[in-house]
Predicted model as a PDB file, atoms N, CA, C, CB and O in Angstrom, pLDDT in the B-factor column:
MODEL        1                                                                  
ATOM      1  N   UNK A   1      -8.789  -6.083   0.782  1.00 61.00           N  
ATOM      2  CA  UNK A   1      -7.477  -5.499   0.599  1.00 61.00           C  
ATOM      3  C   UNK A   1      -6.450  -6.337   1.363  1.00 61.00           C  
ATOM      4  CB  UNK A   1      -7.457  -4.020   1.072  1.00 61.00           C  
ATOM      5  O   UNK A   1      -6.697  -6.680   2.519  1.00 61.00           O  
ATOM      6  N   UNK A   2      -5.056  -6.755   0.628  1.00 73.00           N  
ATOM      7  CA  UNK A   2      -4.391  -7.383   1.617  1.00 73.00           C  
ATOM      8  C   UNK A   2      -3.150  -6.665   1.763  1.00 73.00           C  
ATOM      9  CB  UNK A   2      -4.217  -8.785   1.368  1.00 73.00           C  
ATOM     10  O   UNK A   2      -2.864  -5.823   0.911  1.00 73.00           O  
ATOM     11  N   UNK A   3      -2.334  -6.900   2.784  1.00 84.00           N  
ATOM     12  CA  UNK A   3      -1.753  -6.331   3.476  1.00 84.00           C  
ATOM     13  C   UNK A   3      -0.399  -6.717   2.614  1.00 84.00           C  
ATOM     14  CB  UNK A   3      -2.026  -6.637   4.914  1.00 84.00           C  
ATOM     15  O   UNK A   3      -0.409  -7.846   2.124  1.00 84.00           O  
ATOM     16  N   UNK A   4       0.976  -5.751   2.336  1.00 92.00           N  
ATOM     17  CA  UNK A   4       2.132  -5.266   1.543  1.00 92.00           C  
ATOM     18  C   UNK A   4       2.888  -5.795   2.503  1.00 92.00           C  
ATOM     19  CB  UNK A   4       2.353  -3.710   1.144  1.00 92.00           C  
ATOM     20  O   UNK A   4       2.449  -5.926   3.646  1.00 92.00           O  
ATOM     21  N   UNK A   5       4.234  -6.195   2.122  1.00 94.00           N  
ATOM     22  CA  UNK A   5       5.215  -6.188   3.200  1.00 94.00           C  
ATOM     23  C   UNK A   5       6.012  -5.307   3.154  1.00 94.00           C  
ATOM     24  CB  UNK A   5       5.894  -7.187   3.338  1.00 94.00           C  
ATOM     25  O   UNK A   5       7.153  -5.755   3.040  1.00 94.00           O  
ATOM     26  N   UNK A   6       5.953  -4.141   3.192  1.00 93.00           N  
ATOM     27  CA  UNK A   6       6.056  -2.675   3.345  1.00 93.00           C  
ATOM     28  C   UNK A   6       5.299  -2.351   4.806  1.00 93.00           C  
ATOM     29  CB  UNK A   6       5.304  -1.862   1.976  1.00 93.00           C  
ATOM     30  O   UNK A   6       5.869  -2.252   5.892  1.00 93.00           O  
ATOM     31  N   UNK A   7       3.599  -2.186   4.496  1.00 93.00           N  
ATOM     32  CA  UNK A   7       2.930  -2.267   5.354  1.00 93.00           C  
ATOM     33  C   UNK A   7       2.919  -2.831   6.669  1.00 93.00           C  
ATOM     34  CB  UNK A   7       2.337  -2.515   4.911  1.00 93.00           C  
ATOM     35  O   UNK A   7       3.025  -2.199   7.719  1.00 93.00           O  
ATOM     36  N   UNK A   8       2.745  -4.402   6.498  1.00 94.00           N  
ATOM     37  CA  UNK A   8       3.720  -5.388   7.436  1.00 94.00           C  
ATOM     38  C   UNK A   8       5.012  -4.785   7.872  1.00 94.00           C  
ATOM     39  CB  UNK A   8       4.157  -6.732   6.648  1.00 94.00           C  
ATOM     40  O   UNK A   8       5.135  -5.128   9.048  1.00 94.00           O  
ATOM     41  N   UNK A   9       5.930  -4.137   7.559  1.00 94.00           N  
ATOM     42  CA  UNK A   9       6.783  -4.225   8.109  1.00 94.00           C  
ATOM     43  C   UNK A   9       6.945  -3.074   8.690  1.00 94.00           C  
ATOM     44  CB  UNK A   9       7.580  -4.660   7.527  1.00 94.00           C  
ATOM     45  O   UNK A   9       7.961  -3.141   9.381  1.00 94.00           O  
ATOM     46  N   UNK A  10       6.233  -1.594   8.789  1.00 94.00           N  
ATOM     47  CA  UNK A  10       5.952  -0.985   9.649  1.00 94.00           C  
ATOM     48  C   UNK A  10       5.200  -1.911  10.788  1.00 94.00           C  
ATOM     49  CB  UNK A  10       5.330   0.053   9.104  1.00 94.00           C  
ATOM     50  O   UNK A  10       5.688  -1.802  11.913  1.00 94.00           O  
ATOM     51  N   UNK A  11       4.653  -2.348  10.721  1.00 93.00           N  
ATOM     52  CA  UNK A  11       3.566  -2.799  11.729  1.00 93.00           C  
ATOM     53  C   UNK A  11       4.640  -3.517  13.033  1.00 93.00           C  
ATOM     54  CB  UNK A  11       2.289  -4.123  10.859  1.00 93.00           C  
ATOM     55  O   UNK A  11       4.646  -3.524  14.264  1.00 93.00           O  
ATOM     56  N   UNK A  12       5.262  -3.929  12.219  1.00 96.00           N  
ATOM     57  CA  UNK A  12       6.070  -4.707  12.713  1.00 96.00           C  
ATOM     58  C   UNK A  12       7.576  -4.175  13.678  1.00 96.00           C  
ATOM     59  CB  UNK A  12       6.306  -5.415  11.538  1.00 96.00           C  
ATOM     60  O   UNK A  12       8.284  -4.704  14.535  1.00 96.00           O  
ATOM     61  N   UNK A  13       7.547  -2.947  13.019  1.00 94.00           N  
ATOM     62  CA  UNK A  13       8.709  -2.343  13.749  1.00 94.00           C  
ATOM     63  C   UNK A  13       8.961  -2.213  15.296  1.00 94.00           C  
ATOM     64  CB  UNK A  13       8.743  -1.130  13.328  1.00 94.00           C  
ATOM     65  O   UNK A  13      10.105  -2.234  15.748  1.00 94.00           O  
ATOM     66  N   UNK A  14       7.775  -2.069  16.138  1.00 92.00           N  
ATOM     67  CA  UNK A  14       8.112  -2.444  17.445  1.00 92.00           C  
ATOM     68  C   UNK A  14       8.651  -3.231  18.210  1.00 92.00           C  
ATOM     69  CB  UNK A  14       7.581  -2.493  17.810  1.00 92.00           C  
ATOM     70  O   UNK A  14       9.127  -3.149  19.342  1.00 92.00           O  
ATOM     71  N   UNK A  15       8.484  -4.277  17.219  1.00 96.00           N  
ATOM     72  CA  UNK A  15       9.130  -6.095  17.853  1.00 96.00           C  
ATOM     73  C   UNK A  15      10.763  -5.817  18.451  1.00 96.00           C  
ATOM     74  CB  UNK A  15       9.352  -7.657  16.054  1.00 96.00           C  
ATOM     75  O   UNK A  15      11.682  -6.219  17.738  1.00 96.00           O  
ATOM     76  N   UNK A  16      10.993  -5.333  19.367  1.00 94.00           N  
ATOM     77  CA  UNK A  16      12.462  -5.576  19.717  1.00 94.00           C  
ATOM     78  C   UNK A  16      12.935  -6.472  19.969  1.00 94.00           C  
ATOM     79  CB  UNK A  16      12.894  -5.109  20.479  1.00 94.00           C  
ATOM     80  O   UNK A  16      14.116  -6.747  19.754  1.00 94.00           O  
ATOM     81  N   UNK A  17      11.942  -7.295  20.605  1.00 96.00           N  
ATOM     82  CA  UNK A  17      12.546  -8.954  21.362  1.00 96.00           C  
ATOM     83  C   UNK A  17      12.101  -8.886  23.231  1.00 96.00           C  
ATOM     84  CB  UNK A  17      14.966  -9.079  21.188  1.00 96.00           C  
ATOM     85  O   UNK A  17      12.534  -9.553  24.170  1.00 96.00           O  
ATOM     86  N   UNK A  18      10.866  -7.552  23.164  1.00 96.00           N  
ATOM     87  CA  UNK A  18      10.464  -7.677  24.189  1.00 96.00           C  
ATOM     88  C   UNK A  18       8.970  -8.134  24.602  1.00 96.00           C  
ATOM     89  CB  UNK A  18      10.802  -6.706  24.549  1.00 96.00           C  
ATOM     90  O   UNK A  18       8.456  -8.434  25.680  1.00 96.00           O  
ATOM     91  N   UNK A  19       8.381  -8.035  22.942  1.00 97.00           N  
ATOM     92  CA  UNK A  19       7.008  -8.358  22.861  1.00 97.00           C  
ATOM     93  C   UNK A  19       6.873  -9.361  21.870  1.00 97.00           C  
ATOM     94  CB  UNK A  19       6.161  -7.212  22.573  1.00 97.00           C  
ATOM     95  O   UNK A  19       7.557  -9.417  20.848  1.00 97.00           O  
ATOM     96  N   UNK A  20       5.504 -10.569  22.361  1.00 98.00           N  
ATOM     97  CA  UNK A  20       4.864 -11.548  21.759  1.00 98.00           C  
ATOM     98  C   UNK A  20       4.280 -11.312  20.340  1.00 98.00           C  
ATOM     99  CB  UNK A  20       3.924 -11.907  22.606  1.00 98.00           C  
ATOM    100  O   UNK A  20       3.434 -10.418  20.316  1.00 98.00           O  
ATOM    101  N   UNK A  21       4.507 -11.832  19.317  1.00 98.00           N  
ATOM    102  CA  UNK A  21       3.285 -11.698  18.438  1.00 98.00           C  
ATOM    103  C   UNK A  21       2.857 -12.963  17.953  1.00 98.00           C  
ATOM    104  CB  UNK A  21       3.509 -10.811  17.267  1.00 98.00           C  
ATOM    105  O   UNK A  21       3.403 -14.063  17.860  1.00 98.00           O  
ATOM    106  N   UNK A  22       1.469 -12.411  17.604  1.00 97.00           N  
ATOM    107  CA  UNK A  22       0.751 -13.514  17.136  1.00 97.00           C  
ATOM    108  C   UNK A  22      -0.018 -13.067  15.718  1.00 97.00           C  
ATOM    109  CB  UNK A  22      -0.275 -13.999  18.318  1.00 97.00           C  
ATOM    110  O   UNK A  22      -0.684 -12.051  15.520  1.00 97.00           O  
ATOM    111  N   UNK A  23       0.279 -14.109  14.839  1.00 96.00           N  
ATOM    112  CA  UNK A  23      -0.433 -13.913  13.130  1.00 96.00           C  
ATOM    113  C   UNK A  23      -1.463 -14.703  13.327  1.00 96.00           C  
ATOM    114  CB  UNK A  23       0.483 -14.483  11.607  1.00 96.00           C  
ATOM    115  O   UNK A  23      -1.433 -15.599  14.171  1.00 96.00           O  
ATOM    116  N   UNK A  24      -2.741 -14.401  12.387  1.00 95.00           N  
ATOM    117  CA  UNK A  24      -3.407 -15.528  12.362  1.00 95.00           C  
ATOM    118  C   UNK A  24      -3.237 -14.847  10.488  1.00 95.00           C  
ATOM    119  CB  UNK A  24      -5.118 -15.805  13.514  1.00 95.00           C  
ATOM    120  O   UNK A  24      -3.123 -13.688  10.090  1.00 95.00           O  
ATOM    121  N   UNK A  25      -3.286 -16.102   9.758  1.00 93.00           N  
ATOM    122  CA  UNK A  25      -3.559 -16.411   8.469  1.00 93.00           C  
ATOM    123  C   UNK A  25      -4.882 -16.787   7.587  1.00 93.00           C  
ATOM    124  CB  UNK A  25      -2.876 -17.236   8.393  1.00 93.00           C  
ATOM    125  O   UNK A  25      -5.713 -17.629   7.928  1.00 93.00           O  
ATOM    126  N   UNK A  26      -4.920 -16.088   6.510  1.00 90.00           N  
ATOM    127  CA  UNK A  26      -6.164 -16.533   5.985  1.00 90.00           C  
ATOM    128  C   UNK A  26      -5.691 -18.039   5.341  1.00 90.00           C  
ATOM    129  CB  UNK A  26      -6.832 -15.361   4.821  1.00 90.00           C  
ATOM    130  O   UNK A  26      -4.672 -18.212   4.671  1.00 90.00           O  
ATOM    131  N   UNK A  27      -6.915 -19.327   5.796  1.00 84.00           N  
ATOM    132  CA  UNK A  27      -6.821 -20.708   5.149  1.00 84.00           C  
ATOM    133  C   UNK A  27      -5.639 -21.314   5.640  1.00 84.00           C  
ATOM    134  CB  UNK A  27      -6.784 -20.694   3.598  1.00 84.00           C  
ATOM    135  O   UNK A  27      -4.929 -22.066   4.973  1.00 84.00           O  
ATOM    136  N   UNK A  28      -5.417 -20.946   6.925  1.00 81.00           N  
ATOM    137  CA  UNK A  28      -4.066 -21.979   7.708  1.00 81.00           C  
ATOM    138  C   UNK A  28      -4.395 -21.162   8.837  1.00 81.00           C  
ATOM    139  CB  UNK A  28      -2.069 -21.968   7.098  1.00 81.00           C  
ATOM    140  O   UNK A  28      -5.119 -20.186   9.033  1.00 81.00           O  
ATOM    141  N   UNK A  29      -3.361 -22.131   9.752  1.00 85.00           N  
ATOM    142  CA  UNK A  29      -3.430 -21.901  11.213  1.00 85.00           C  
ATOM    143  C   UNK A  29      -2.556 -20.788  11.809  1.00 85.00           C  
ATOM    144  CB  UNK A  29      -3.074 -23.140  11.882  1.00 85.00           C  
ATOM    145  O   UNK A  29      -1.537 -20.850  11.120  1.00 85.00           O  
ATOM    146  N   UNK A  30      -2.396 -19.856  12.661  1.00 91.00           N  
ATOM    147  CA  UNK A  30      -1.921 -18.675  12.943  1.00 91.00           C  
ATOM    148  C   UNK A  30      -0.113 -19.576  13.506  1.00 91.00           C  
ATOM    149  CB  UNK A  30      -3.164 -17.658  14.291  1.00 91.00           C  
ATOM    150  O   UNK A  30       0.335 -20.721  13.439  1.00 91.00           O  
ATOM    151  N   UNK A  31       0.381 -18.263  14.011  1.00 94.00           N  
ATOM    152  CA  UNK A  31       1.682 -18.074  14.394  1.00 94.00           C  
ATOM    153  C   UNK A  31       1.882 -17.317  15.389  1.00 94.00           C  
ATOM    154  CB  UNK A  31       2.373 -17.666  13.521  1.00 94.00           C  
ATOM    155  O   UNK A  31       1.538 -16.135  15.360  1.00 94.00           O  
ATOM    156  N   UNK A  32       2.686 -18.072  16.815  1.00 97.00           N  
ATOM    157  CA  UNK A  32       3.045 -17.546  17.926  1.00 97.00           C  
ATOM    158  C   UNK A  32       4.247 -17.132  17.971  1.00 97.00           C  
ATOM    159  CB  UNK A  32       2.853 -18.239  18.816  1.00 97.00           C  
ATOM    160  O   UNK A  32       5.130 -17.989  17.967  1.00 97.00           O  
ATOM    161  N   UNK A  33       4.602 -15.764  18.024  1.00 98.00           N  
ATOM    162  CA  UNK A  33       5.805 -15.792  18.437  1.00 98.00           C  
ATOM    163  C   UNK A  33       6.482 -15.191  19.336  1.00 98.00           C  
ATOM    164  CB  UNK A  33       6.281 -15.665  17.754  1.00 98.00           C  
ATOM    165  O   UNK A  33       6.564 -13.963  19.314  1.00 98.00           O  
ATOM    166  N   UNK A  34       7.149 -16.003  20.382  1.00 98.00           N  
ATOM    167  CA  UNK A  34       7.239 -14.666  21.945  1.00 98.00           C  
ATOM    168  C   UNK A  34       8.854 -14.548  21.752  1.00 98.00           C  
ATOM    169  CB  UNK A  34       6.674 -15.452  24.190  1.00 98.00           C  
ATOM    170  O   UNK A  34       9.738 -15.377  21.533  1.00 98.00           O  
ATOM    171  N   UNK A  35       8.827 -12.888  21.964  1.00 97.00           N  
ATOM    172  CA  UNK A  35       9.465 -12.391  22.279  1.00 97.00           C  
ATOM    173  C   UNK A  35      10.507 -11.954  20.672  1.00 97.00           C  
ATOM    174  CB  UNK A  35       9.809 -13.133  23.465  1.00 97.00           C  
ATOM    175  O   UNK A  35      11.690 -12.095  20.363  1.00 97.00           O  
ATOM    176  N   UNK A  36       9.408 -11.443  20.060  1.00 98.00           N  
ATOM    177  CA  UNK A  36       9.855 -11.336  18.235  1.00 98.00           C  
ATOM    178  C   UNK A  36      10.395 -10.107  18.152  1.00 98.00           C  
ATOM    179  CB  UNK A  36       8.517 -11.387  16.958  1.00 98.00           C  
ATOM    180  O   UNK A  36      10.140  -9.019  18.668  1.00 98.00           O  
ATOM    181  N   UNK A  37      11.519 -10.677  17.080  1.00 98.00           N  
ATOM    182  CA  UNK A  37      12.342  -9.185  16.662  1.00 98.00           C  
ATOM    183  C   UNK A  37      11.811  -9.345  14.628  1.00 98.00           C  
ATOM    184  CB  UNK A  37      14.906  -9.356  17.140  1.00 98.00           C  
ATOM    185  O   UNK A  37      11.668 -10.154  13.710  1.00 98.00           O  
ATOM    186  N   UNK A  38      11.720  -7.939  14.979  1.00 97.00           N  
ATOM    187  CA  UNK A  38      11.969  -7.998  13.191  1.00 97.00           C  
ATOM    188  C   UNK A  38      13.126  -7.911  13.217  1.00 97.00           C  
ATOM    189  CB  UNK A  38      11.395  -6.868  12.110  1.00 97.00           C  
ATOM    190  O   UNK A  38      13.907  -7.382  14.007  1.00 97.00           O  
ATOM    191  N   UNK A  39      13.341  -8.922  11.536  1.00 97.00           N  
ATOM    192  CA  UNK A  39      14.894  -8.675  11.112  1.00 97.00           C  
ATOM    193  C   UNK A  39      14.907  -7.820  10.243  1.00 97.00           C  
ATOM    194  CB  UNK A  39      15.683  -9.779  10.571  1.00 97.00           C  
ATOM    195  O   UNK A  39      14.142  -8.021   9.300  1.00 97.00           O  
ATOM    196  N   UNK A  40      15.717  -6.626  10.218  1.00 95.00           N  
ATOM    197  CA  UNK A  40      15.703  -5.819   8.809  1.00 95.00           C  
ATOM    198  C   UNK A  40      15.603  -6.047   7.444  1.00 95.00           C  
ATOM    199  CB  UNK A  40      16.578  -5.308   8.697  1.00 95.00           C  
ATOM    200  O   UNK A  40      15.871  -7.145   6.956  1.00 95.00           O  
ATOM    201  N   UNK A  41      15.271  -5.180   6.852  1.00 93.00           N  
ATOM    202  CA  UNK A  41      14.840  -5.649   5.446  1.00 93.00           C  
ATOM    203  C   UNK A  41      16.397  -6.154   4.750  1.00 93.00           C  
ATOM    204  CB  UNK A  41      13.978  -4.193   4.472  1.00 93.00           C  
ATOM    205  O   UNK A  41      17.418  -5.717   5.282  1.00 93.00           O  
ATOM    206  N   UNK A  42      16.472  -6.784   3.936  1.00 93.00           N  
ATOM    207  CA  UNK A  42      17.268  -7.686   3.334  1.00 93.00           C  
ATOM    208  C   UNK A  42      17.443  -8.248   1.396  1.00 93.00           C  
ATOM    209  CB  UNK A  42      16.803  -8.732   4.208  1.00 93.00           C  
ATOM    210  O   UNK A  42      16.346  -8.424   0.867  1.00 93.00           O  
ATOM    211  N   UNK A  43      18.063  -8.372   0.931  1.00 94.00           N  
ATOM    212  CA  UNK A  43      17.752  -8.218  -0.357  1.00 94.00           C  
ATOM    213  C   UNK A  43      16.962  -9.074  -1.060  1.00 94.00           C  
ATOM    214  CB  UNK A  43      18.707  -8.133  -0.935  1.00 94.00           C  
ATOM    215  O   UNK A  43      16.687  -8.882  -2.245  1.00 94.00           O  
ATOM    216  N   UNK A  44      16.506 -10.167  -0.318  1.00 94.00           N  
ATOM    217  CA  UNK A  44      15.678 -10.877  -0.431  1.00 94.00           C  
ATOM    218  C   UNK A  44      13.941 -10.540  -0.568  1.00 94.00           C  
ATOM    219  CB  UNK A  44      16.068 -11.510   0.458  1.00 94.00           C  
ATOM    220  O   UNK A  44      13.019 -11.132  -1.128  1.00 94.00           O  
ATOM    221  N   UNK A  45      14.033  -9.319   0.222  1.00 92.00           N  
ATOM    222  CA  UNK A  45      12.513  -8.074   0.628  1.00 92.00           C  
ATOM    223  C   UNK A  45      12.231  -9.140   1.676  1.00 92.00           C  
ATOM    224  CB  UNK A  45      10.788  -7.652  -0.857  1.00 92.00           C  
ATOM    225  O   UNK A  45      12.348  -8.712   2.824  1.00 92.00           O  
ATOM    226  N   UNK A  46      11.929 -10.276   1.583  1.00 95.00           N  
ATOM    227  CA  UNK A  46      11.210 -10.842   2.405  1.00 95.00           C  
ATOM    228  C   UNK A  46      10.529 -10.321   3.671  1.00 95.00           C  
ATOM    229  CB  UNK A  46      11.838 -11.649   2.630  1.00 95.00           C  
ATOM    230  O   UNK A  46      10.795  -9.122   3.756  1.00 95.00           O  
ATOM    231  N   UNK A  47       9.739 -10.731   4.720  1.00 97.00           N  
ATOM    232  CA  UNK A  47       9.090 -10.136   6.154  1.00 97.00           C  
ATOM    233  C   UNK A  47       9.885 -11.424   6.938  1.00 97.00           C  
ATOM    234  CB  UNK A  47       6.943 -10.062   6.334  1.00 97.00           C  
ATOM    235  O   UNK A  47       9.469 -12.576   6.813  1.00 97.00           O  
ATOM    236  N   UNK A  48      10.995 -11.112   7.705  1.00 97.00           N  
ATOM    237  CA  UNK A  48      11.545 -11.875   8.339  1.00 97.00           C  
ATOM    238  C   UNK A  48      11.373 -11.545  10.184  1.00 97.00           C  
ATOM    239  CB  UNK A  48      12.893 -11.832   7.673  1.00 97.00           C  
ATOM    240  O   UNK A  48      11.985 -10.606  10.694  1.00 97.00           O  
ATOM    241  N   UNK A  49      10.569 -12.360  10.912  1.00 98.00           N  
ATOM    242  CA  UNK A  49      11.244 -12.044  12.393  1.00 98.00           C  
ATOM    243  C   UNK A  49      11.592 -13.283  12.953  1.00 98.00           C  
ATOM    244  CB  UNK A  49      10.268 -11.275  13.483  1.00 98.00           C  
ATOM    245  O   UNK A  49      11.373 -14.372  12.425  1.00 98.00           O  
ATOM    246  N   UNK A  50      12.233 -13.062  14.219  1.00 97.00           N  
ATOM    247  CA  UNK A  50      13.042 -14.029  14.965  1.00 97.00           C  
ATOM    248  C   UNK A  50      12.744 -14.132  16.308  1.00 97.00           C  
ATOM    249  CB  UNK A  50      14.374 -13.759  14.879  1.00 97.00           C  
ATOM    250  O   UNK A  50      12.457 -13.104  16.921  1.00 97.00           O  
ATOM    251  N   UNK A  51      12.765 -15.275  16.909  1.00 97.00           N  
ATOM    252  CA  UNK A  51      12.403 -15.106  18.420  1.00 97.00           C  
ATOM    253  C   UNK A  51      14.484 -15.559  18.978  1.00 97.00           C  
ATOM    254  CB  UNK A  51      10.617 -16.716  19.086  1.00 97.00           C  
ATOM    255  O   UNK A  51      14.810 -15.886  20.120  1.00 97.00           O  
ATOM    256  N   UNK A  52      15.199 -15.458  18.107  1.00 96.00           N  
ATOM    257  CA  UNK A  52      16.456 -15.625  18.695  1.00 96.00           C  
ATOM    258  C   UNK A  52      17.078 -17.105  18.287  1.00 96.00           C  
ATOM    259  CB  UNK A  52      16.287 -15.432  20.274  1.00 96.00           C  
ATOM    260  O   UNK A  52      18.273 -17.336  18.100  1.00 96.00           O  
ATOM    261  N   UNK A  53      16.018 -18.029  18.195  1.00 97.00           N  
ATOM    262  CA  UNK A  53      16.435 -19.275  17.670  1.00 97.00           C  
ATOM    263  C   UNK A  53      16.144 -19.825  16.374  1.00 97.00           C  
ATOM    264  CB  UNK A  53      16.056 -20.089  18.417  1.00 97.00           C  
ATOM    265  O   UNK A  53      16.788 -20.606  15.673  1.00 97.00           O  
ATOM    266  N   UNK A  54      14.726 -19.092  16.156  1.00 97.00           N  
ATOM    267  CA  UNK A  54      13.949 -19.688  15.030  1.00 97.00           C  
ATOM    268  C   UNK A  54      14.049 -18.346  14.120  1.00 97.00           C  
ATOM    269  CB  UNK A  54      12.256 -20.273  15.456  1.00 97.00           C  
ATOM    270  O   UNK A  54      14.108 -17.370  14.868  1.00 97.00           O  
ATOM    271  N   UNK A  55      14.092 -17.946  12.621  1.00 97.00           N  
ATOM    272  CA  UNK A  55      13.579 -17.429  11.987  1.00 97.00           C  
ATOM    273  C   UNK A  55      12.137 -17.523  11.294  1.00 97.00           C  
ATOM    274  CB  UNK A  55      14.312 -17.410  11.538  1.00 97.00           C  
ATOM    275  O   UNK A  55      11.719 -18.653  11.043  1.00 97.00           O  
ATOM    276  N   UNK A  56      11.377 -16.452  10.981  1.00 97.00           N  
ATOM    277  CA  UNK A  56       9.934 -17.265  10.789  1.00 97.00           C  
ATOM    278  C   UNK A  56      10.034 -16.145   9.322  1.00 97.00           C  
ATOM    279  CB  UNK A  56       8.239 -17.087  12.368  1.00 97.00           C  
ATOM    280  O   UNK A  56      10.682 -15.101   9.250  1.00 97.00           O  
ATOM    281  N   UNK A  57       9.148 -16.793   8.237  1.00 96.00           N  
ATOM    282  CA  UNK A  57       9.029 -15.844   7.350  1.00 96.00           C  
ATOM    283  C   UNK A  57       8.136 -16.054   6.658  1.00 96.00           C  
ATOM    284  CB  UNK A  57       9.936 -15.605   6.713  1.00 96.00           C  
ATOM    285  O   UNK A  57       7.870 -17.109   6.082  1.00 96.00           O  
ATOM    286  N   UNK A  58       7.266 -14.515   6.633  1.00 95.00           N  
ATOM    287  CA  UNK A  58       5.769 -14.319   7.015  1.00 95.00           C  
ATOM    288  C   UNK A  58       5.330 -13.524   5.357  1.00 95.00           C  
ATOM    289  CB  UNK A  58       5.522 -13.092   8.773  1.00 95.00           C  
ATOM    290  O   UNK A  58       5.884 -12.562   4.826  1.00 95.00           O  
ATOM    291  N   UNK A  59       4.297 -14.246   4.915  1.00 93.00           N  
ATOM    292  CA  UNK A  59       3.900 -14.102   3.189  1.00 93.00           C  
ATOM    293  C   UNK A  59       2.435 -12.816   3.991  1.00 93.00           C  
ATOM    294  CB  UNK A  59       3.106 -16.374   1.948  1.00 93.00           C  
ATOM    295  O   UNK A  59       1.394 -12.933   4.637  1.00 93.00           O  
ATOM    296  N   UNK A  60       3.111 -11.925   3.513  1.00 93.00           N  
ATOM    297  CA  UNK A  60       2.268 -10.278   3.792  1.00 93.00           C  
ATOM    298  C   UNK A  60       0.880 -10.506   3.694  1.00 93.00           C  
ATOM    299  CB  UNK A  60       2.598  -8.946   2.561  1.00 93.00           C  
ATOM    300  O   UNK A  60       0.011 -10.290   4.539  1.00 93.00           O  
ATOM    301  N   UNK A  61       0.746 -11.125   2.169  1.00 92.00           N  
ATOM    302  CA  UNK A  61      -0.262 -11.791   1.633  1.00 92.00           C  
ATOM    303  C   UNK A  61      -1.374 -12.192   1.862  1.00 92.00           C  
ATOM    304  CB  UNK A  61      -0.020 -12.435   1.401  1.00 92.00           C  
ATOM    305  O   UNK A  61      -2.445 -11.846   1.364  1.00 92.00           O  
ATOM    306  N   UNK A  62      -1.109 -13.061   2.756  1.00 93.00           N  
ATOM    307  CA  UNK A  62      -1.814 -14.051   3.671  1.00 93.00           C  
ATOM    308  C   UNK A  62      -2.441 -13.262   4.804  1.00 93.00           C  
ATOM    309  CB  UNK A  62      -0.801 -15.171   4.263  1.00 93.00           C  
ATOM    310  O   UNK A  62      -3.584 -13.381   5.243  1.00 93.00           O  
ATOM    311  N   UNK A  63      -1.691 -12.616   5.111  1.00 94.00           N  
ATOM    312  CA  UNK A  63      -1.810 -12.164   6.704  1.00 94.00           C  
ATOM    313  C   UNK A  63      -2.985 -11.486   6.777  1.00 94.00           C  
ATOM    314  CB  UNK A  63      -0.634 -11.188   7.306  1.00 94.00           C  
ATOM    315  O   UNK A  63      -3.198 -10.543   6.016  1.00 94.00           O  
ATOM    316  N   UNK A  64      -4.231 -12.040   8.058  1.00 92.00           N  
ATOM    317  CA  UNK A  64      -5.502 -11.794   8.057  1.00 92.00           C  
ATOM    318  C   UNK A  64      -5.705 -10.187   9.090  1.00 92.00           C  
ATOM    319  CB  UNK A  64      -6.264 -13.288   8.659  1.00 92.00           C  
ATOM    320  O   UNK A  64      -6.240  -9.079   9.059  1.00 92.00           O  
ATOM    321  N   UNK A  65      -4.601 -11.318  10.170  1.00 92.00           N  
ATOM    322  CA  UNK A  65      -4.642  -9.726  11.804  1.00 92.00           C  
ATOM    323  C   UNK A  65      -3.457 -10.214  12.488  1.00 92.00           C  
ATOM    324  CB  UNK A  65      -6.404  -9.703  13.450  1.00 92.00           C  
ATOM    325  O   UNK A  65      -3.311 -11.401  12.781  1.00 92.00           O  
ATOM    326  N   UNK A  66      -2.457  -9.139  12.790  1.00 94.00           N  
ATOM    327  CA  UNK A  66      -1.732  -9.769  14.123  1.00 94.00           C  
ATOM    328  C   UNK A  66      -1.788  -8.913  15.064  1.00 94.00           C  
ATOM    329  CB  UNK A  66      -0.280 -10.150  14.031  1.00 94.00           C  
ATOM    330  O   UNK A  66      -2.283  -7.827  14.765  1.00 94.00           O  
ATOM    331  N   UNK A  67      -1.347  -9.103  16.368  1.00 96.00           N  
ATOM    332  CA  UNK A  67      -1.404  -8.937  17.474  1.00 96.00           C  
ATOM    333  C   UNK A  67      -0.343  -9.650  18.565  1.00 96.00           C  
ATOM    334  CB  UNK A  67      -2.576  -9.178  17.591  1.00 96.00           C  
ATOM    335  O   UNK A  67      -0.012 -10.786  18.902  1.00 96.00           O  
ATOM    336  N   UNK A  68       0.101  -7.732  19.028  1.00 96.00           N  
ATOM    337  CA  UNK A  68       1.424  -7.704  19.289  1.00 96.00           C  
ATOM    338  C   UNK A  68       1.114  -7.044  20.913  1.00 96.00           C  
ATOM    339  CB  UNK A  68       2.416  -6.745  18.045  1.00 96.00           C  
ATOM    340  O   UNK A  68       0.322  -6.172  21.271  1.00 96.00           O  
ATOM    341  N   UNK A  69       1.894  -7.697  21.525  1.00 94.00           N  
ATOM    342  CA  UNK A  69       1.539  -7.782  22.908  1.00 94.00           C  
ATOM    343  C   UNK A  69       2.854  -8.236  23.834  1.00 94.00           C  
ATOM    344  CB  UNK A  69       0.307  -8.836  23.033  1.00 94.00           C  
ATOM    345  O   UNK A  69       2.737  -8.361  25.053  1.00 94.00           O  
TER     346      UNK A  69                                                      
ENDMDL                                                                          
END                                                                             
């Protein structure tokens, strides 16, 4: 079963910009990101978060486990 970006993006709702997360991906290498905010949903739907400088944008799809810390 893979994971919705719906799903994802509950998961995701804690990220204020005070906690780390980390993706790992199925068939590629994971994603660090400290100190991640989700960005609200957008008309794009996309799964967008930000560590303040970088935007990162994350295919639901893919996504194996993250871990938010």
């Amino acid at each position: 079963m893979s994971m919705t970006s719906d799903t994802l993006r509950l998961a995701f709702r804690e990220l204020n910009g005070q906690r780390d997360l980390r993706i790992e991906f199925d068939h590629a290498s994971g994603c660090f990101v400290k100190r991640a905010m989700l960005i609200p949903c957008e008309e794009d739907r996309l799964v967008k978060v930000t560590d303040g400088s970088h935007v990162y944008i994350v295919d639901a799809e893919r996504v194996v486990w993250v871990e938010i810390g």
